[in-house]
C-alpha positions as protocol buffer text, in pm:
chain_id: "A"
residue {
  index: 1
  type: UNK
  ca { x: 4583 y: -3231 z: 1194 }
}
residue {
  index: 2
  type: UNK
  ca { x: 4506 y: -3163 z: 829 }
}
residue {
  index: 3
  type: UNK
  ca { x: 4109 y: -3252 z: 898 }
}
residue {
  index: 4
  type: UNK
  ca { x: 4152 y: -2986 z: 1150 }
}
residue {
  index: 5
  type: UNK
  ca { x: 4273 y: -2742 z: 974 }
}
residue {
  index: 6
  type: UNK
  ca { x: 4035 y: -2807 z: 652 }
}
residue {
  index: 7
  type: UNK
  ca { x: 3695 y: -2789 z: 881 }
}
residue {
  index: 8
  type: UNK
  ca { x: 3853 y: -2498 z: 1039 }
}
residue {
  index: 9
  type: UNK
  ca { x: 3868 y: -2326 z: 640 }
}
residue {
  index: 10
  type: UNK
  ca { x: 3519 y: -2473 z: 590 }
}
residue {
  index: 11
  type: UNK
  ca { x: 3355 y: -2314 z: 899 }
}
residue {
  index: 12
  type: UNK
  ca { x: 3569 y: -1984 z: 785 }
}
residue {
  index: 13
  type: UNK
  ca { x: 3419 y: -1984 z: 474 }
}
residue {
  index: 14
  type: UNK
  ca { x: 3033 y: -2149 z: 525 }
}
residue {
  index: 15
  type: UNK
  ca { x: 2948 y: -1928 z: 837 }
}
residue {
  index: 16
  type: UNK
  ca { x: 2958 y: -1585 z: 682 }
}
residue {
  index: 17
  type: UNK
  ca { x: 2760 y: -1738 z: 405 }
}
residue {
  index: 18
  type: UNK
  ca { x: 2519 y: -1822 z: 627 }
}
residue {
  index: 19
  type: UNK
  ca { x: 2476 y: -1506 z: 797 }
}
residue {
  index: 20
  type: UNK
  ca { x: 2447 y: -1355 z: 465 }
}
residue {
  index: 21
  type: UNK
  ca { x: 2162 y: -1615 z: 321 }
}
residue {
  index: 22
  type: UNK
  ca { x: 1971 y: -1562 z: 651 }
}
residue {
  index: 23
  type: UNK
  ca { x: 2021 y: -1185 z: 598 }
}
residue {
  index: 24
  type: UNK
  ca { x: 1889 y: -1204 z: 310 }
}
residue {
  index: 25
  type: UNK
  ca { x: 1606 y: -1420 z: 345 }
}
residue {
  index: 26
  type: UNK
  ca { x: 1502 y: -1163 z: 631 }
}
residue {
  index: 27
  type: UNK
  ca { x: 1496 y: -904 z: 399 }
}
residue {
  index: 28
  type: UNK
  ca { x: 1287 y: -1082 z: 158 }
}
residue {
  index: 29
  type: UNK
  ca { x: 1080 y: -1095 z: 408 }
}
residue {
  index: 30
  type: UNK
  ca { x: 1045 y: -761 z: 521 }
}
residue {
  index: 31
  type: UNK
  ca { x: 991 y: -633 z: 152 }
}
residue {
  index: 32
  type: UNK
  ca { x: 658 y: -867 z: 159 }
}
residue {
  index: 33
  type: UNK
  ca { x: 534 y: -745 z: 437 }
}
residue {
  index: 34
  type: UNK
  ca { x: 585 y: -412 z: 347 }
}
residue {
  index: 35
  type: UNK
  ca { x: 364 y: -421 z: -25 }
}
residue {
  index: 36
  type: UNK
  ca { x: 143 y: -619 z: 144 }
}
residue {
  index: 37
  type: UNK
  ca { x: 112 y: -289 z: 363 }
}
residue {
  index: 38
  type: UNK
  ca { x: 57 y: -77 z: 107 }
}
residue {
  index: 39
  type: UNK
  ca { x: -209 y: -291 z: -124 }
}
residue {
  index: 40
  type: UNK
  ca { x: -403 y: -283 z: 227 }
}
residue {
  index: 41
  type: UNK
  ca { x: -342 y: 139 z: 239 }
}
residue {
  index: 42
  type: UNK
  ca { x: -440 y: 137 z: -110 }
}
residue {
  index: 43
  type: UNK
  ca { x: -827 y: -7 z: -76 }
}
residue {
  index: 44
  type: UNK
  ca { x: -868 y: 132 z: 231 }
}
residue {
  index: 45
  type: UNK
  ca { x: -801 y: 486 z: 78 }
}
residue {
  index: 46
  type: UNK
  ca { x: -1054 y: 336 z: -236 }
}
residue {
  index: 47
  type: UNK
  ca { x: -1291 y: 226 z: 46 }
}
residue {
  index: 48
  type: UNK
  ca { x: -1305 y: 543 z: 254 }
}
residue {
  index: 49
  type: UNK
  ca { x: -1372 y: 786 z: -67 }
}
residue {
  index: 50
  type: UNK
  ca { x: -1624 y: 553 z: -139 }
}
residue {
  index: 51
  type: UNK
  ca { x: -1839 y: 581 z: 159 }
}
residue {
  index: 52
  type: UNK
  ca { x: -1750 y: 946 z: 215 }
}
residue {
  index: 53
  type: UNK
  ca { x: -1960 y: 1021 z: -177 }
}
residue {
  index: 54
  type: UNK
  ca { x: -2225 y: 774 z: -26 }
}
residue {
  index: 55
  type: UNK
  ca { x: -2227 y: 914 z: 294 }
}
residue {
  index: 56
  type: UNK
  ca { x: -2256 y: 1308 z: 67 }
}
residue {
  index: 57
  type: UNK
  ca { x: -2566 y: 1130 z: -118 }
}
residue {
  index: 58
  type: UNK
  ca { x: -2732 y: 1044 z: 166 }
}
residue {
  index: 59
  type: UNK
  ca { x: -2712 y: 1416 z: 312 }
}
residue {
  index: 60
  type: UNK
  ca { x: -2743 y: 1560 z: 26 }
}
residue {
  index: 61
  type: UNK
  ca { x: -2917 y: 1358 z: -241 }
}
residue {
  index: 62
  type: UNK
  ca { x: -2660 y: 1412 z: -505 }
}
residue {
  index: 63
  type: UNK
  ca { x: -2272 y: 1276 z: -528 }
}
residue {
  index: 64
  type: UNK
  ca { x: -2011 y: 1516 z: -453 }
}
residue {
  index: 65
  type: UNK
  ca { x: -1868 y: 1668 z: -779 }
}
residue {
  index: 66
  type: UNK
  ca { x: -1504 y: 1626 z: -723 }
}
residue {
  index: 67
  type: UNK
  ca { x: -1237 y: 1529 z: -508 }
}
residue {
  index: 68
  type: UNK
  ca { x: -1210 y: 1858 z: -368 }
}
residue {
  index: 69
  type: UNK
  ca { x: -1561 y: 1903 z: -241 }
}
residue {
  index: 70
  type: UNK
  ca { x: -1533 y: 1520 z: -48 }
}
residue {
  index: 71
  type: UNK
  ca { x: -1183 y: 1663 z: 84 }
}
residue {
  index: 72
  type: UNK
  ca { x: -1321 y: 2020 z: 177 }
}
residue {
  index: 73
  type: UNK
  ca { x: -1647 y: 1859 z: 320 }
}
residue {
  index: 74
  type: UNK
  ca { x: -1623 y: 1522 z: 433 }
}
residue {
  index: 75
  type: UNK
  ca { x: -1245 y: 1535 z: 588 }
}
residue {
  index: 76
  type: UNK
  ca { x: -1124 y: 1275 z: 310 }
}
residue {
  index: 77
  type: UNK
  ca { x: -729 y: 1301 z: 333 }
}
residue {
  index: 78
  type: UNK
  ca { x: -577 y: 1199 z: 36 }
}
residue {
  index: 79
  type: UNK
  ca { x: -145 y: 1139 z: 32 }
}
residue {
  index: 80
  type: UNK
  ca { x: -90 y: 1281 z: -337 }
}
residue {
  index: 81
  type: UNK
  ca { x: 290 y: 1170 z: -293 }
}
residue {
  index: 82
  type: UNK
  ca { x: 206 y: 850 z: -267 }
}
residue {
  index: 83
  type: UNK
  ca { x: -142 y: 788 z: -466 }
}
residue {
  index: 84
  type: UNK
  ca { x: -321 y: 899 z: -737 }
}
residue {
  index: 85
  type: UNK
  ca { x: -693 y: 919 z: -735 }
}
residue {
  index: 86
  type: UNK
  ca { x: -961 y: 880 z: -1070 }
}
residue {
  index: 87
  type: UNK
  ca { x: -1279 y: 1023 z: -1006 }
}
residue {
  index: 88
  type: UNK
  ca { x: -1537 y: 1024 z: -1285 }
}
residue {
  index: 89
  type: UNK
  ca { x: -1915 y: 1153 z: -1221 }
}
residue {
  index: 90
  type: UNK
  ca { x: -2133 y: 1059 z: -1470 }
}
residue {
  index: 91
  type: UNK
  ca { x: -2475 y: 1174 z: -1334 }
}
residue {
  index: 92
  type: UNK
  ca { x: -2539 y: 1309 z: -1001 }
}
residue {
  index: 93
  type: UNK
  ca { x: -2789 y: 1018 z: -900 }
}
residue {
  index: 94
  type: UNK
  ca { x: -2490 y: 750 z: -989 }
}
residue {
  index: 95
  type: UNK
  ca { x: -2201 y: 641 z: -810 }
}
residue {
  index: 96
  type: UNK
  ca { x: -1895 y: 784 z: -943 }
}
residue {
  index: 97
  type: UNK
  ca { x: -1604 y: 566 z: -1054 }
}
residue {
  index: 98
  type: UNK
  ca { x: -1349 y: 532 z: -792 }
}
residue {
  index: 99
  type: UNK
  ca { x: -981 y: 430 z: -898 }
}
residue {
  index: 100
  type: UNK
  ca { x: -705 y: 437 z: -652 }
}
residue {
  index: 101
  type: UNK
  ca { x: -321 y: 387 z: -792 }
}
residue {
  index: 102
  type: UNK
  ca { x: -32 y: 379 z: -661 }
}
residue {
  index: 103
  type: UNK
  ca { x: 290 y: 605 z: -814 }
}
């Protein structure tokens, strides 16, 4: 009777702990998945500005000048809320430096 009564207190006690260790090991999980979502977002976004000023270079012989002209021309859509973009010309012949960061 007194086994019975201290498994029943043990299973009392040990089952919500489970639930809350497998709770939490499924949101571990989810929050993995979800930066591994957005380092993915980020070089594509790097990727895609990229060919868009080789893609302007090709047509045009010369890199676009700004953000603003690969936006305005090329259809480049860039989420300001969630990145923020670097974009240094140094000539018109060379590739411009293209740095994508996260806020």
């Amino acid at each position: 009777m007194k086994k019975n009564k201290i498994r029943n207190y043990l299973v009392c006690i040990l089952m919500p702990l489970l639930a809350i260790a497998l709770m939490l090991c499924f949101l571990g999980g989810l929050s993995n998945l979800t930066q591994g979502h957005s380092e993915e977002d980020k070089a594509r976004l790097e990727d895609v500005l990229r060919r868009a000023a080789v893609a302007c270079y090709a047509a045009e012989g010369v890199y676009p000048p700004d953000l603003a002209y690969l936006e305005s021309h090329y259809g480049v859509q860039i989420d300001r809320n969630h990145y923020i973009v670097n974009y240094s010309i140094f000539a018109e012949n060379l590739m411009p430096d293209i740095t994508v960061l996260e806020k």
